[in-house]
N, CA and C of each residue as an Amber inpcrd file, in Angstrom:
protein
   507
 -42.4290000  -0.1070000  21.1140000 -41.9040000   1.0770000  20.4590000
 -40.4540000   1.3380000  20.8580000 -40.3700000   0.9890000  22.3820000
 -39.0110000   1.7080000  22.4740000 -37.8710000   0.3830000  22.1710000
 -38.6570000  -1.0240000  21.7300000 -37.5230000  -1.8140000  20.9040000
 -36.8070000  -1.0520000  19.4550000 -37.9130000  -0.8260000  18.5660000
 -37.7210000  -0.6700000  17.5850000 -36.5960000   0.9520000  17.5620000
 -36.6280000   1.7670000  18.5490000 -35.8240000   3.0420000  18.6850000
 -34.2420000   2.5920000  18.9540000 -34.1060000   1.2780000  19.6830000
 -33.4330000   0.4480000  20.0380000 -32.5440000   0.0700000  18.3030000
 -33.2750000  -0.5620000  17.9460000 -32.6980000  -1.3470000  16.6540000
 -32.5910000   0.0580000  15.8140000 -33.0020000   0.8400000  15.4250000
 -32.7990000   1.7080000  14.6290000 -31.7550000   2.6740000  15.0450000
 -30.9390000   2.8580000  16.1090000 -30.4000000   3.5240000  16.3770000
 -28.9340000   3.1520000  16.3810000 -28.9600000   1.3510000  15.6880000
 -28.2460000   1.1390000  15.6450000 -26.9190000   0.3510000  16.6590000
 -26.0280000  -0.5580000  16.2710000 -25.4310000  -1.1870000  17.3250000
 -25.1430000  -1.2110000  18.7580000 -25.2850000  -1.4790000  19.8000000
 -24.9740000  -1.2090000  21.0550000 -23.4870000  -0.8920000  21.5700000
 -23.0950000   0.3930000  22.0910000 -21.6110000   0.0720000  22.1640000
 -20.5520000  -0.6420000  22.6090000 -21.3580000  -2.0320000  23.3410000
 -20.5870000  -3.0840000  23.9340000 -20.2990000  -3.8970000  22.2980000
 -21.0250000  -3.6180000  21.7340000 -20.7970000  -5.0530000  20.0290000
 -19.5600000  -4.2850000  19.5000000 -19.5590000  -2.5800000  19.4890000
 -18.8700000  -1.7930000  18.5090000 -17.8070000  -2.6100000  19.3910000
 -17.2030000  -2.3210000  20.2650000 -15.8820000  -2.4290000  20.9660000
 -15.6760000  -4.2070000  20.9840000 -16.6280000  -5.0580000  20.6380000
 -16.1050000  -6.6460000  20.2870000 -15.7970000  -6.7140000  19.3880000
 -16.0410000  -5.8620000  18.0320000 -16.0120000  -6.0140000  16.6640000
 -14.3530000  -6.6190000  16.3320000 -14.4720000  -7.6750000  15.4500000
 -13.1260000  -8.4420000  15.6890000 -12.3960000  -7.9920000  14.5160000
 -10.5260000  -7.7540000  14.2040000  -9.7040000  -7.5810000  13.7590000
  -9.3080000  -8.3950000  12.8780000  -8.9900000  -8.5620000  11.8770000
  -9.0890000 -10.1740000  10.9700000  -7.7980000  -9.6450000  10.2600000
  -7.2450000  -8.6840000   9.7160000  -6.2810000  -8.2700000   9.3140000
  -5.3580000  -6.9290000   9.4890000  -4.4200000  -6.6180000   9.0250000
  -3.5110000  -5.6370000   9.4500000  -2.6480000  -4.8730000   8.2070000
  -3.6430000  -4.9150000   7.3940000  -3.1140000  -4.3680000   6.1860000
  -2.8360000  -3.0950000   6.4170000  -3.5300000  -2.0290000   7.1100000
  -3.1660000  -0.4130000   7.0370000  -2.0230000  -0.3280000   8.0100000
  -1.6570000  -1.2140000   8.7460000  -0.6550000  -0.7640000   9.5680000
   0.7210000  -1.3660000   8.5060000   0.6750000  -2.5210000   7.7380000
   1.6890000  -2.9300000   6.9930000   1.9140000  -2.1650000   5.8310000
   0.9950000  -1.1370000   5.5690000   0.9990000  -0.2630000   4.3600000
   1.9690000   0.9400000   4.7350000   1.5020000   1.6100000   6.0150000
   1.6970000   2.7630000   6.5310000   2.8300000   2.0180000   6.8390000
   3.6360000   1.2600000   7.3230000   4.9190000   0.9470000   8.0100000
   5.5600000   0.7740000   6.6360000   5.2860000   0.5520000   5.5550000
   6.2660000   0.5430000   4.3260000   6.3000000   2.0680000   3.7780000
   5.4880000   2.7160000   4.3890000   5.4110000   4.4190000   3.8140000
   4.6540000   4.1660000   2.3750000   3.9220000   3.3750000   1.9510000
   3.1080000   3.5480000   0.7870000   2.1430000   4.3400000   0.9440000
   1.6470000   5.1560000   0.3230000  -0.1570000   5.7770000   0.6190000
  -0.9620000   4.7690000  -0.3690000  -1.8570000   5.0600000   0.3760000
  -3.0440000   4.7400000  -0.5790000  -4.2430000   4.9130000  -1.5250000
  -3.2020000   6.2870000  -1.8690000  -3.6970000   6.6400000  -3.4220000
  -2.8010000   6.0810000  -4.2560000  -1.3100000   6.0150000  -4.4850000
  -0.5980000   5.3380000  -4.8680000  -0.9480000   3.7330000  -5.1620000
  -1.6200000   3.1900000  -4.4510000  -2.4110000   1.8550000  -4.5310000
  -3.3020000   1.9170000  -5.2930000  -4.0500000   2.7440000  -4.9710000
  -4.8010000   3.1290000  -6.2240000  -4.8440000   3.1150000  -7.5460000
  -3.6930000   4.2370000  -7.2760000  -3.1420000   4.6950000  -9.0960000
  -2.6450000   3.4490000 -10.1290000  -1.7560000   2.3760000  -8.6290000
  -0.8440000   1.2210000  -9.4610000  -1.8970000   0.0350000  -9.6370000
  -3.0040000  -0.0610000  -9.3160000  -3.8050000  -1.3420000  -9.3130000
  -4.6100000  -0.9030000  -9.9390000  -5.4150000   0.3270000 -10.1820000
  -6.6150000   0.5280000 -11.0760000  -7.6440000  -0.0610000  -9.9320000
  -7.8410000   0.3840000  -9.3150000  -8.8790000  -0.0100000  -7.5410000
  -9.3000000   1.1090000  -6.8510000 -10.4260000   1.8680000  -7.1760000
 -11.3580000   2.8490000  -7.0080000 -10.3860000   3.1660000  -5.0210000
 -10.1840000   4.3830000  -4.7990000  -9.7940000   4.1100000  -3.6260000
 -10.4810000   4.1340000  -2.6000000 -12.2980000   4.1930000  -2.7410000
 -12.7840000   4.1800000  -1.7000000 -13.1910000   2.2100000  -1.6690000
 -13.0190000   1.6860000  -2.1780000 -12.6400000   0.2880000  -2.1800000
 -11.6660000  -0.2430000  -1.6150000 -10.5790000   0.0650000  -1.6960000
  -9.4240000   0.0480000  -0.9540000  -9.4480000   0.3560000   0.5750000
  -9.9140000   1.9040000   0.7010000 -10.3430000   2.1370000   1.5440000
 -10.8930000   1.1860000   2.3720000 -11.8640000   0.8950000   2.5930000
 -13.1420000  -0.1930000   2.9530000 -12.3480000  -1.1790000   3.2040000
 -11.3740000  -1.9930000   2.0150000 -10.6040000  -3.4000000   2.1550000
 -10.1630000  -3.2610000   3.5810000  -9.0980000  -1.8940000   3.6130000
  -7.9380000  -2.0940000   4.7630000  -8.6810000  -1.8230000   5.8990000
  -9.5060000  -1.2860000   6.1850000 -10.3030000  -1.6260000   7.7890000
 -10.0290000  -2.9900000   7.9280000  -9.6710000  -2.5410000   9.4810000
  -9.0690000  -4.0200000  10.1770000 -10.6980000  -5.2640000  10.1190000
 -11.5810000  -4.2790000  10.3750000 -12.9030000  -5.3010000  10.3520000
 -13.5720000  -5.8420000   9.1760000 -13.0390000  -5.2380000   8.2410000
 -13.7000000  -5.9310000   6.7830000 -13.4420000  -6.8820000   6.9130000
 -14.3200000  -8.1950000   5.9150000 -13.9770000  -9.0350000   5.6960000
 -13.7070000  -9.7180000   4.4970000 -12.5490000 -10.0160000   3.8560000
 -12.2570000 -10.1080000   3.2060000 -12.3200000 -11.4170000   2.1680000
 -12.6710000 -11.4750000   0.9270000 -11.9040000 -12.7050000   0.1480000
 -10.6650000 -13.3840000   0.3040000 -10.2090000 -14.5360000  -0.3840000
  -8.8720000 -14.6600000  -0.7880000  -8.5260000 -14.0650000  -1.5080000
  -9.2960000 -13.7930000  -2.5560000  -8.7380000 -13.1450000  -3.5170000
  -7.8550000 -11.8680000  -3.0470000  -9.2150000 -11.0350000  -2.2000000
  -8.8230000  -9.5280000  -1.8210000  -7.4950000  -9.4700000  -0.9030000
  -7.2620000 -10.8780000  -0.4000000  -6.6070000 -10.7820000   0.7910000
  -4.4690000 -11.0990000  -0.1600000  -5.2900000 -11.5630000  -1.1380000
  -3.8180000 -12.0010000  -2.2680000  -3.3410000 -10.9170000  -2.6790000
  -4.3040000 -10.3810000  -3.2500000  -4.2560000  -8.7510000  -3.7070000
  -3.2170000  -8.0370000  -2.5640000  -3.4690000  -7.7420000  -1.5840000
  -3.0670000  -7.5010000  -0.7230000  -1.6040000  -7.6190000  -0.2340000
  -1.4280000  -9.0140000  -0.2850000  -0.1760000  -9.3920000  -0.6010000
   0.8520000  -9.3540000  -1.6060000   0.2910000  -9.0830000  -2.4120000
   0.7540000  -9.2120000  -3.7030000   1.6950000  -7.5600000  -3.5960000
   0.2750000  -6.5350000  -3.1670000   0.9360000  -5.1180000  -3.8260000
   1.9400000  -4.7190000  -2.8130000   1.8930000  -5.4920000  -1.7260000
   2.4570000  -5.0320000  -0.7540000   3.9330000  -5.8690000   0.0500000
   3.9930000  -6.5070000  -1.1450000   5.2230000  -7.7500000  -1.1940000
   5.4510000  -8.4450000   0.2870000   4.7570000  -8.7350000   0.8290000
   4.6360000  -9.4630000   2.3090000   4.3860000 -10.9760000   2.5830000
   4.4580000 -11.7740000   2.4660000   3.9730000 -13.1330000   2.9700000
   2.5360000 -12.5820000   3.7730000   1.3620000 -13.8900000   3.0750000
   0.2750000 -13.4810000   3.6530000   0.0390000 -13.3880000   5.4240000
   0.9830000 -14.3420000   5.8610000   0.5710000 -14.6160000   7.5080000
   0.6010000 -13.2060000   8.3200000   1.9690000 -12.4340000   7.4890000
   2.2610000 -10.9650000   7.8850000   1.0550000  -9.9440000   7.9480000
  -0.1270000 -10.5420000   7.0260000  -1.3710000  -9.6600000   7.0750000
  -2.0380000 -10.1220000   7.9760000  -2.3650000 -11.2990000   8.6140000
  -3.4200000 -11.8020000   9.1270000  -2.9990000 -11.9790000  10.3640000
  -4.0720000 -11.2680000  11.1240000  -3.5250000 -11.0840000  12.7130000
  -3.7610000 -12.0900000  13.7830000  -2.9360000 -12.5410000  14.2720000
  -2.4350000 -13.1650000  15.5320000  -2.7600000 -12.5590000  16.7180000
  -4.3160000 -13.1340000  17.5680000  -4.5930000 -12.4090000  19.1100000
  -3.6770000 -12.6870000  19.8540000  -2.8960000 -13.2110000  19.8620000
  -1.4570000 -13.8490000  20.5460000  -1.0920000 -12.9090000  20.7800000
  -0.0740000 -11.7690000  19.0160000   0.9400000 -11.6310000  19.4980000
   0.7320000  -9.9970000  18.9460000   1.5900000  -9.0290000  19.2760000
   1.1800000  -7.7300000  18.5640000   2.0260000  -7.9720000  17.2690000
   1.6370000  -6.6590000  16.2470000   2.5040000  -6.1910000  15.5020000
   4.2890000  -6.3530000  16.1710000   5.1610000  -6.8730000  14.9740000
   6.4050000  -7.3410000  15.6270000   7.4510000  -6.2480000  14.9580000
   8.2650000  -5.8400000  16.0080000   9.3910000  -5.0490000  15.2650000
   9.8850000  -5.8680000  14.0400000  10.0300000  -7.1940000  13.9650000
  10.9450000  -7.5540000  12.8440000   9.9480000  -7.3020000  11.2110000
   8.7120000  -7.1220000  11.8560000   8.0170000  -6.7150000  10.3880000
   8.3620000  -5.2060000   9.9070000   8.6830000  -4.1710000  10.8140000
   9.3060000  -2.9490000  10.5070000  10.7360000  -3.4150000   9.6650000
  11.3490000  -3.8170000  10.2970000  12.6310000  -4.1990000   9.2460000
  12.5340000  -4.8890000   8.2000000  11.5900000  -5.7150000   8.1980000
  11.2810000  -6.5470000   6.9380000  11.0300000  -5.6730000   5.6470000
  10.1000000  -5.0220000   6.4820000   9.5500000  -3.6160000   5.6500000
  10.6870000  -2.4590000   4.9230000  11.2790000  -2.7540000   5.7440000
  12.5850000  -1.6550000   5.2190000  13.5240000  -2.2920000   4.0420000
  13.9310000  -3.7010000   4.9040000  14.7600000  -4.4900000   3.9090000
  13.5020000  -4.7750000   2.6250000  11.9500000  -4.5200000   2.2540000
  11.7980000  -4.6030000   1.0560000  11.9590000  -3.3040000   0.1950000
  12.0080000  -1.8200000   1.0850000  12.2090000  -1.0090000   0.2790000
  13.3600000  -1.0640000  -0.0690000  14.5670000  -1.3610000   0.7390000
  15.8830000  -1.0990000   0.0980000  15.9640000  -1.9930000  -1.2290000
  15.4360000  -3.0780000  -1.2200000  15.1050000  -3.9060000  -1.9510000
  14.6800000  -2.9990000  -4.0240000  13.8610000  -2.5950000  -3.1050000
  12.5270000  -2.0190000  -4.3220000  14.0930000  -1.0250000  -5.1720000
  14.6440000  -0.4040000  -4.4100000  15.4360000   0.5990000  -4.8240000
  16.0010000  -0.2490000  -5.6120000  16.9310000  -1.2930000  -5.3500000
  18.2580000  -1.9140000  -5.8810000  17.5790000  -2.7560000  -6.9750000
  16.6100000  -2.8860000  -6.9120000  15.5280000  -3.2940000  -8.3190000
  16.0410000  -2.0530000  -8.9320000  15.2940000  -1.0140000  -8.8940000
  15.3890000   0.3790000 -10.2410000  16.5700000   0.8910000  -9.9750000
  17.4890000   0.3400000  -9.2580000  19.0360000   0.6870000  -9.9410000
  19.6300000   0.2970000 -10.9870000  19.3280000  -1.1650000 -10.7970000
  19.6020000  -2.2260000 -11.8800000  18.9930000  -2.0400000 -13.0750000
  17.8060000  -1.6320000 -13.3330000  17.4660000  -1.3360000 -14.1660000
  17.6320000   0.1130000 -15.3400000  18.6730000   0.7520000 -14.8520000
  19.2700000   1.8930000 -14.9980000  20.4490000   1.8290000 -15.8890000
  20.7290000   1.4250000 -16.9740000  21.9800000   1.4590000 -17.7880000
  23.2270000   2.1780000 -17.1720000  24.2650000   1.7360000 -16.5750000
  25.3310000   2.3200000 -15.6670000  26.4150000   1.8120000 -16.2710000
  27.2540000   2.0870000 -15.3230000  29.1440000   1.8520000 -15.7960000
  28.6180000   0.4490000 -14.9870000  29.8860000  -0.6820000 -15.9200000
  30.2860000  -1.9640000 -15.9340000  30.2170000  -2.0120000 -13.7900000
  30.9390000  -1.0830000 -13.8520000  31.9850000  -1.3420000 -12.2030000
  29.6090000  -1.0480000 -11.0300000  29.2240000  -0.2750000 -11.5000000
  28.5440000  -0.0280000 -10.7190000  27.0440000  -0.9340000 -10.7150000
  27.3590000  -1.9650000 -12.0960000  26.0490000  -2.6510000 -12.4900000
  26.4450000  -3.7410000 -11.0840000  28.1080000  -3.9750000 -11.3170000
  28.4550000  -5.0880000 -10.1040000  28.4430000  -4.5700000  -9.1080000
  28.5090000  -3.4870000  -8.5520000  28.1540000  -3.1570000  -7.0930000
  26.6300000  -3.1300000  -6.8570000  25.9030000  -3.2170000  -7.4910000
  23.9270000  -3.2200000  -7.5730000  24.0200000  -4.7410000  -7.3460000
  24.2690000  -5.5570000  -8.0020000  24.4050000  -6.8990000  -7.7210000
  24.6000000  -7.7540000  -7.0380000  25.7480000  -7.2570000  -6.2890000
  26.1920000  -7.3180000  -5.0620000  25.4960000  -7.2780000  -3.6170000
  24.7620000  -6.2260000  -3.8500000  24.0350000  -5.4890000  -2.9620000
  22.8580000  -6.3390000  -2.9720000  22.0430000  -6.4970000  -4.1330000
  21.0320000  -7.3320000  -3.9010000  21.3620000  -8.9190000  -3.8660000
  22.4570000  -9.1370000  -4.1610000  22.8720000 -10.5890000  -3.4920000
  22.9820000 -10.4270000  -1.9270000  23.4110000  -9.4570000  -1.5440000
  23.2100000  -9.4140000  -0.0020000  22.2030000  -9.7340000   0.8040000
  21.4440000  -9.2070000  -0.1120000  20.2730000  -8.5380000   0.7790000
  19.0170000 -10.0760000   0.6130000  19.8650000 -10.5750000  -0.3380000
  18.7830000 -11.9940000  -0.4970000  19.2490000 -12.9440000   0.4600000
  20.4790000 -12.6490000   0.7030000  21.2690000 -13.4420000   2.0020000
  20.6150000 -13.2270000   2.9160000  20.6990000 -12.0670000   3.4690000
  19.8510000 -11.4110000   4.6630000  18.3880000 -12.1840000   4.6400000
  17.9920000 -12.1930000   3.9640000  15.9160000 -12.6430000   3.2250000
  15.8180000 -13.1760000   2.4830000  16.1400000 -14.6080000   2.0460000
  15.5210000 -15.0950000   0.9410000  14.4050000 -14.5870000  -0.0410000
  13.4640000 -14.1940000   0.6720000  12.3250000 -13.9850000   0.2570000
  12.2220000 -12.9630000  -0.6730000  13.3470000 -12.1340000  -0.3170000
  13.4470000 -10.5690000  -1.0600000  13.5380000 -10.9190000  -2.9180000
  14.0030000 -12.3290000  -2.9470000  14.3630000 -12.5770000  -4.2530000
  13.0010000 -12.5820000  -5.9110000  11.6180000 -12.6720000  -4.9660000
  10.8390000 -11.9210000  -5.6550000  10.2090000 -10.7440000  -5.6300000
  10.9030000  -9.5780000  -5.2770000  10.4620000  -8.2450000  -4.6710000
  10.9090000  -8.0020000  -6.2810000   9.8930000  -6.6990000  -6.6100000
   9.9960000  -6.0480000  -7.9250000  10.6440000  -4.7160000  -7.6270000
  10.6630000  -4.1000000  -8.8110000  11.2820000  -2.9590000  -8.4550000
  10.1650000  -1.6650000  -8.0380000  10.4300000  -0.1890000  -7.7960000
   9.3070000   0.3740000  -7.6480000   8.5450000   0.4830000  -8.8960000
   7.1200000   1.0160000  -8.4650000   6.3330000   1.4280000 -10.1540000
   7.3010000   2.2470000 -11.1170000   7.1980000   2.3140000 -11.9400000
   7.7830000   3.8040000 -12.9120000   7.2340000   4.8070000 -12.8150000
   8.3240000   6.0280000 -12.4040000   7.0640000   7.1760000 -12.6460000
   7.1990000   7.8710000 -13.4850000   5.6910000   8.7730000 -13.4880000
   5.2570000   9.2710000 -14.9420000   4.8390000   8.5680000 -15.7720000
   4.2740000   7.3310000 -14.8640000   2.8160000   6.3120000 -16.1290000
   1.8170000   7.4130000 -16.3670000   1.7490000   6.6750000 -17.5140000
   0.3800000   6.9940000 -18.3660000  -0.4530000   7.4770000 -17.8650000
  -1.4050000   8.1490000 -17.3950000  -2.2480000   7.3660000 -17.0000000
  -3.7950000   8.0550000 -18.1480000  -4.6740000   7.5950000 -18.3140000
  -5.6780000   8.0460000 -19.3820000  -6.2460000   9.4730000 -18.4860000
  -6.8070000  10.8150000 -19.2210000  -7.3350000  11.4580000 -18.8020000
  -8.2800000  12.1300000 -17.8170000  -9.0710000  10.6190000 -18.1280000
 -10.4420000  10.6090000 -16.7810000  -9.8230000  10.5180000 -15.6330000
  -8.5760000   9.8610000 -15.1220000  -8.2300000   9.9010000 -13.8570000
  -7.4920000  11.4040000 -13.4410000  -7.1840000  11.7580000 -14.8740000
  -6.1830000  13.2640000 -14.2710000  -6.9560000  14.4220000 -13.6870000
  -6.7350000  15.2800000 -12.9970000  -7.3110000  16.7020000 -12.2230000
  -8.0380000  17.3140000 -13.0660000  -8.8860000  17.8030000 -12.6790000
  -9.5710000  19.7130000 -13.7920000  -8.7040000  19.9870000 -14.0690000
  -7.5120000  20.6110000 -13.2960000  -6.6700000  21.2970000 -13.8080000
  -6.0240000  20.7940000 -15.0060000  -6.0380000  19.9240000 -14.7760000
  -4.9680000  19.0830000 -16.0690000  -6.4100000  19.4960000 -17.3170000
  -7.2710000  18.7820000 -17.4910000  -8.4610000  18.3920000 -18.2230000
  -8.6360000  19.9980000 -18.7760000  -9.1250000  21.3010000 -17.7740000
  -9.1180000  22.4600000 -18.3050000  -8.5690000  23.8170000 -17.7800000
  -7.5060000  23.4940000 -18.8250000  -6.3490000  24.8240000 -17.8800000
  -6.4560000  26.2560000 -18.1140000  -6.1780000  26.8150000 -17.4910000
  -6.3380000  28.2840000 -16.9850000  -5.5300000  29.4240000 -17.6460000
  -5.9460000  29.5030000 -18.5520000  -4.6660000  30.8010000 -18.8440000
  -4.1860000  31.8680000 -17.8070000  -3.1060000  32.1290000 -18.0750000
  -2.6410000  33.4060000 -16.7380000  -3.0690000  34.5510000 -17.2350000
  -3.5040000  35.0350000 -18.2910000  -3.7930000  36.3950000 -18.8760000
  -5.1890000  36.0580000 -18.0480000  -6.0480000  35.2250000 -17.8300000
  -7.3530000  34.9390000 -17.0110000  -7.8640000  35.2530000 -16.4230000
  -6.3760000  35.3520000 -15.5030000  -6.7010000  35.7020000 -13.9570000
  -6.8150000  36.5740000 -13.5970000  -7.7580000  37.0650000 -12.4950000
  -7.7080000  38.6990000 -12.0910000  -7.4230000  38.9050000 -10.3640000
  -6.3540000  39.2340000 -10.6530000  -5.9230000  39.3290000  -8.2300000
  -6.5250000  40.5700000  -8.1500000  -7.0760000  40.8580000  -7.1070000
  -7.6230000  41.8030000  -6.3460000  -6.8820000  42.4480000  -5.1670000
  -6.8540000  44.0530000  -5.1840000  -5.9760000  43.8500000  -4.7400000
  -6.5570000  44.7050000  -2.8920000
């Protein structure tokens, strides 16, 4: 009897504290300042799925793990953790040089004066100097997508007139 109180009660806390780390996606998310409703919104990926993905202990597909890479413009090795070595400052800067990145994408894309399309240009020729890699970084999402109804608030769905309301006083 007192096995079975044993197993039902669930893991022992020596297993919880072995439980192994396989990736580092929430710390590479949070160090680019993305949230992850925003991930959400731009992938169409339920966010308690997401959720679940970025625990360091899930285990993941390739697929999930591409995904990953993909939204989060990183080289995969940058996700997958090394008992070696910690999280590295140069991935904070990496991180930075892709937002500055992301920006000088939706600059460019901005109809401007002649003189300032070549200073955007410039800039992201730099910055590919600095990083090769930066040279397939996109720009940010657009905002004010679409998005279909079912995802929008009550509020949005059924709004409130102000004649409605009654304050108390």
């Amino acid at each position: 009897m007192d096995s079975k109180r044993e197993v039902s009660e669930g893991p022992a806390p020596e297993y919880k504290s072995r439980r192994k780390s396989y990736h580092r996606i929430a710390k590479v998310r949070v160090q680019q300042g993305r949230s992850l409703r925003s991930i959400a919104r731009q992938s169409g990926i339920a966010l308690r799925v997401l959720r679940s993905q970025e625990r360091p202990g899930s285990n993941l597909t390739l697929q999930e793990l591409y995904f990953w890479k993909d939204i989060l413009d990183v080289p995969i090795e940058i996700l997958l953790v090394d008992r070696d070595e910690p999280l590295t400052e140069s991935l904070r800067d990496r991180a930075c040089l892709v937002k500055i990145m992301k920006t000088v994408m939706a600059l460019s894309e901005i109809p401007t004066s002649t003189r300032l399309s070549r200073l955007v240009g410039t800039l992201k020729d730099q910055l590919i100097d600095l990083m090769p890699e930066l040279s397939d970084v996109r720009s940010w999402p657009s905002t004010g997508s679409h998005r279909p109804i079912e995802l929008l608030g009550r509020a949005v769905r059924e709004p409130i007139a102000v004649d409605q309301l009654r304050f108390s006083r």
